[in-house]
N, C-alpha and C positions, 0 to 999 in steps of 0.2 A: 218637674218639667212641664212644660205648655207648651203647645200646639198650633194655637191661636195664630198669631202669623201663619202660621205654613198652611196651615186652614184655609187665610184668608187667602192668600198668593192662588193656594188650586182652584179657589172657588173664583176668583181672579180670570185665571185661565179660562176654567171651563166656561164661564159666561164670553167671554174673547171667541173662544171659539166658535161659540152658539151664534155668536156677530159673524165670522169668517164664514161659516158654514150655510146661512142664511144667505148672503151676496157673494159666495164664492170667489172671494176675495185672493186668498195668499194661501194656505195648507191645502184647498181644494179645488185650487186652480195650479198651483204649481210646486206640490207635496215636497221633492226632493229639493228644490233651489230655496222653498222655504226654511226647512228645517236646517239647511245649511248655512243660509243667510243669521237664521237665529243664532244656530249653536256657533259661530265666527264671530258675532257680534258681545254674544256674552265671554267667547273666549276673550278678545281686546276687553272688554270691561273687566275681567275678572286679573287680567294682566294690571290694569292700570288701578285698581283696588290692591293687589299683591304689592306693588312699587309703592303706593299709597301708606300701606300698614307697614313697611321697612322703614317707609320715611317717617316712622309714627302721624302721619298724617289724619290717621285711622287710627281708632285707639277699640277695644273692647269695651263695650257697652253692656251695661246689665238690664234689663227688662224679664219683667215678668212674663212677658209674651212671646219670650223664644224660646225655642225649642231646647236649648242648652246643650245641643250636639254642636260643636264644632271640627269643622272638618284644617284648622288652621289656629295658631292663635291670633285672633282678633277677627277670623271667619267664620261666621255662623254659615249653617248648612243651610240658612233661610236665602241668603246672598246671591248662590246663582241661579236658582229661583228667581229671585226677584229679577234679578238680571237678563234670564229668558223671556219674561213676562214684559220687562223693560223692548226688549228688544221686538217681539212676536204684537204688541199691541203698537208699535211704529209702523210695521209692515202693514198691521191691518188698518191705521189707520190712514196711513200714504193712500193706499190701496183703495180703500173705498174716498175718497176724492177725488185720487187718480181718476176710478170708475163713473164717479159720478157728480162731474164739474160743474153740475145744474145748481147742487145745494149751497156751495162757494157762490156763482154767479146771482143768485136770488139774493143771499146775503148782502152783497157787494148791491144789489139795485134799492134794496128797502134802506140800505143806509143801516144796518143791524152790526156792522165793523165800525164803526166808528163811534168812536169817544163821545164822553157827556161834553159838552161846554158849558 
């Protein structure tokens, strides 16, 4: 067994939150609708992954880089993990634009959104 994903996902996290916790973004500006918001969002994802892998949609995959605990067949324990991370790195990324509509509007003046021609 390896680690290695699930490794990467916390180390994931943790740097996410070192982001959240530096601009007081989403966990430490609003702890409880945060973690709620995540854990609801990964719940619908983990829904539509479930419907997914019935519909063979989703099939099991082998890598050397998972953990080989599965909590499903065709669901790695790595999944909703990623799914939290999925979901916890949107809020903070909303969140700090939301916050801070300057770095958007500089973009948008120097021309740095728009395409090569």
């Amino acid at each position: 067994m390896n680690w290695f994903y699930l490794a990467s996902l916390l180390a994931a996290w943790a740097g996410m939150a070192l982001i959240d916790a530096r601009y007081r973004l989403v966990l430490w500006r609003a702890p409880i609708r945060s973690v709620v918001l995540v854990l609801f969002s990964s719940g619908l994802l983990l829904l539509s992954d479930g419907w997914a892998i019935e519909k063979n949609i989703f099939v099991r995959g082998e890598s050397v880089f998972l953990s080989g605990v599965w909590l499903a067949p065709h669901l790695p324990v790595e999944e909703p993990v990623f799914l939290g991370f999925l979901g916890y790195c949107t809020l903070v990324v909303f969140s700090f634009f939301n916050r801070h509509p300057r770095v958007i509007s500089v973009a948008n003046a120097t021309g740095k959104n728009q395409g090569s021609h």
